[in-house]
C-alpha positions as CSV (number, residue, x, y, z in Angstrom):
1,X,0.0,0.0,0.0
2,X,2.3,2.3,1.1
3,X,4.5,1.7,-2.6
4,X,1.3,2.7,-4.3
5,X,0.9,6.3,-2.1
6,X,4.7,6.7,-3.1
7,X,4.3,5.8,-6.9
8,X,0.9,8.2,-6.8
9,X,3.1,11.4,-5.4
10,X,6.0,10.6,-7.9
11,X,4.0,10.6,-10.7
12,X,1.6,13.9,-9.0
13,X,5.2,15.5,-8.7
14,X,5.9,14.7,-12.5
15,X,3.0,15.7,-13.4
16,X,2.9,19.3,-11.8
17,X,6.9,20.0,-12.8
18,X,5.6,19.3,-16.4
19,X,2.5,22.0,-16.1
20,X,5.4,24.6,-14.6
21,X,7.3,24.0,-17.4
22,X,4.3,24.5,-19.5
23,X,3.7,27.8,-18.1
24,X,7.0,29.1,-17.4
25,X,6.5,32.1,-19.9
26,X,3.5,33.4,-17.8
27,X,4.7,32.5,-14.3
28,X,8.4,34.4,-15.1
29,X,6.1,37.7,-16.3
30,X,3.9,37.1,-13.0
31,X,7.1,37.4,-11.2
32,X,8.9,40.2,-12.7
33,X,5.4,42.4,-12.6
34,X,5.4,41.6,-8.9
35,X,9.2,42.6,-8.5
36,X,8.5,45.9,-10.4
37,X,5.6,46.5,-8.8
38,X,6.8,46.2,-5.0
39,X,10.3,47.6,-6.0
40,X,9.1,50.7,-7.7
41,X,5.5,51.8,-6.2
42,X,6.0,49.9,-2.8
43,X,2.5,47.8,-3.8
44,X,1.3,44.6,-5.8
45,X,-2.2,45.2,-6.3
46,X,-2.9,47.6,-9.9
47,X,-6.5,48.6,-8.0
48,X,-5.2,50.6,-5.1
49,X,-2.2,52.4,-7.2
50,X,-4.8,53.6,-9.8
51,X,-7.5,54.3,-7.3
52,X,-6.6,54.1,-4.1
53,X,-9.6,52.1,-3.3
54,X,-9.1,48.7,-1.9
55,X,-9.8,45.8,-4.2
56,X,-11.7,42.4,-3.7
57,X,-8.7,40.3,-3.0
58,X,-6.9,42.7,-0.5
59,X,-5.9,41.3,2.1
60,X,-5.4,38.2,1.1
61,X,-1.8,37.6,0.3
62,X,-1.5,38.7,4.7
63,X,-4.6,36.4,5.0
64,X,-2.4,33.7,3.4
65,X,0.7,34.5,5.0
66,X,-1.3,34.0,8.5
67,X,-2.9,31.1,7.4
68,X,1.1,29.3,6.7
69,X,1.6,29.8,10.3
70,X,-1.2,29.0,12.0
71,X,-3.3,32.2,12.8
72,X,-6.8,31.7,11.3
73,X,-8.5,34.4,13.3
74,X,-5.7,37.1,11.6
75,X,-6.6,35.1,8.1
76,X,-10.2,35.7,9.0
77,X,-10.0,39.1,9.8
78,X,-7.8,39.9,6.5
79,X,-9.9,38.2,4.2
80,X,-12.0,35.3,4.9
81,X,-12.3,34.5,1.2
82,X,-8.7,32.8,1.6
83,X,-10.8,30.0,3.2
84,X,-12.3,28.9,-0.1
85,X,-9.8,29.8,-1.8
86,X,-7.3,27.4,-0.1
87,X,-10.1,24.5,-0.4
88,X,-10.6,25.3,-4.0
89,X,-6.8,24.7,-4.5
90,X,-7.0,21.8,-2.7
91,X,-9.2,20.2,-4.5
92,X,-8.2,21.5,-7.9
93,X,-4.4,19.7,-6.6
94,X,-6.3,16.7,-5.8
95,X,-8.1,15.9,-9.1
96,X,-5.7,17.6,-11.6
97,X,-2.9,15.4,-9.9
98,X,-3.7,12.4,-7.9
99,X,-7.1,11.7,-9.4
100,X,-6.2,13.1,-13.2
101,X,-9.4,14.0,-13.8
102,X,-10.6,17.2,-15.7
103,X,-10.2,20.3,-14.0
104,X,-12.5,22.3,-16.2
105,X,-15.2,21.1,-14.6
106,X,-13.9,23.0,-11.6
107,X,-14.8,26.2,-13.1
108,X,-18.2,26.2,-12.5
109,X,-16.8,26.5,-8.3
110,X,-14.5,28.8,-8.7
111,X,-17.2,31.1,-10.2
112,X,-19.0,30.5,-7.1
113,X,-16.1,31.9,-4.7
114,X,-15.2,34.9,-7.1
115,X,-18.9,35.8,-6.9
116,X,-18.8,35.6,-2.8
117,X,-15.9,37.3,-3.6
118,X,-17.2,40.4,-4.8
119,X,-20.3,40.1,-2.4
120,X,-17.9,40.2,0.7
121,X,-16.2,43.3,-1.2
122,X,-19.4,45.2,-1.3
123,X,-19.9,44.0,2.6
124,X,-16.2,45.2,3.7
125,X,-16.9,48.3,2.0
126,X,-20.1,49.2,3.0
127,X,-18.8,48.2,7.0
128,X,-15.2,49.0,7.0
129,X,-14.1,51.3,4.6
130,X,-12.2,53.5,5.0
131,X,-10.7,52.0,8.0
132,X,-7.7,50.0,8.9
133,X,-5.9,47.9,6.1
134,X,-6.6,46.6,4.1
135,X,-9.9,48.5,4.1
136,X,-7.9,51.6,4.0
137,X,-7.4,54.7,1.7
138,X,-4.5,55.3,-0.5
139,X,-3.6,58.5,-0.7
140,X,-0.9,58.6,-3.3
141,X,-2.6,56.7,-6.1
142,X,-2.4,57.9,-9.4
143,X,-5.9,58.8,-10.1
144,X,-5.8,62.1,-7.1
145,X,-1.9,62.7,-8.9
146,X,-3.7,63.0,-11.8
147,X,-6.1,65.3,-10.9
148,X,-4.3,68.0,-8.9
149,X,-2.5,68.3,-12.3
């Protein structure tokens, strides 16, 4: 049994290297826009730079970061969506790689959390904003540059 659980994670591990590979291009441009963006304007997300208005998915790289070392009430309180959104990924690892199933048949779920998504936007705004990050107010984005010019 425990030679079939170590076959099934080679061939998972195979399996994933070869989709990395397959997406190197996009993944390397991922990076560098991330580099550039932190190195240069001090900030990931295009939303708040532009607008200073927070976007749906702030707060969840923190929300993540909490969630690797075991603090789910700071994950909570950043953005709860990272809850689904770990579970999606889960289960997206579990059939693309162990089960080798089709994931497109996951889209129809991850629909589902971008729409809860954008409903827990409208709820964090409506409650929080403008308040303490990530529900905060950026003063410097380029829209209010733009317009004392």
């Amino acid at each position: 049994m425990g030679r079939k659980i170590k076959d099934a994670c080679k061939e998972a591990g195979w399996l994933f290297w070869r989709d990395v590979r397959r997406l190197k291009a996009p993944l390397i441009v991922l990076t560098l826009y991330f580099i550039f963006m932190k190195k240069v304007f001090h900030m990931m997300c295009p939303m708040v730079l532009l607008t200073g208005f927070p976007c749906p998915g702030c707060g969840l790289t923190r929300a993540g970061v909490a969630l690797l070392q075991g603090d789910f009430r700071t994950a909570w309180e950043q953005n709860l969506m990272i809850y689904p959104i770990v579970l999606f990924v889960i289960v997206y690892i579990v059939f693309r790689y162990f089960l080798k199933r089709d994931t497109k048949k996951l889209s129809w779920l991850l629909l589902v959390i971008l729409a809860f998504m954008i409903v827990y936007y409208i709820y964090r705004m409506c409650r929080y904003f403008p308040g303490e990050p990530p529900m905060s107010y950026y003063h410097d984005a380029l829209i209010t540059f733009m317009k004392k010019q």
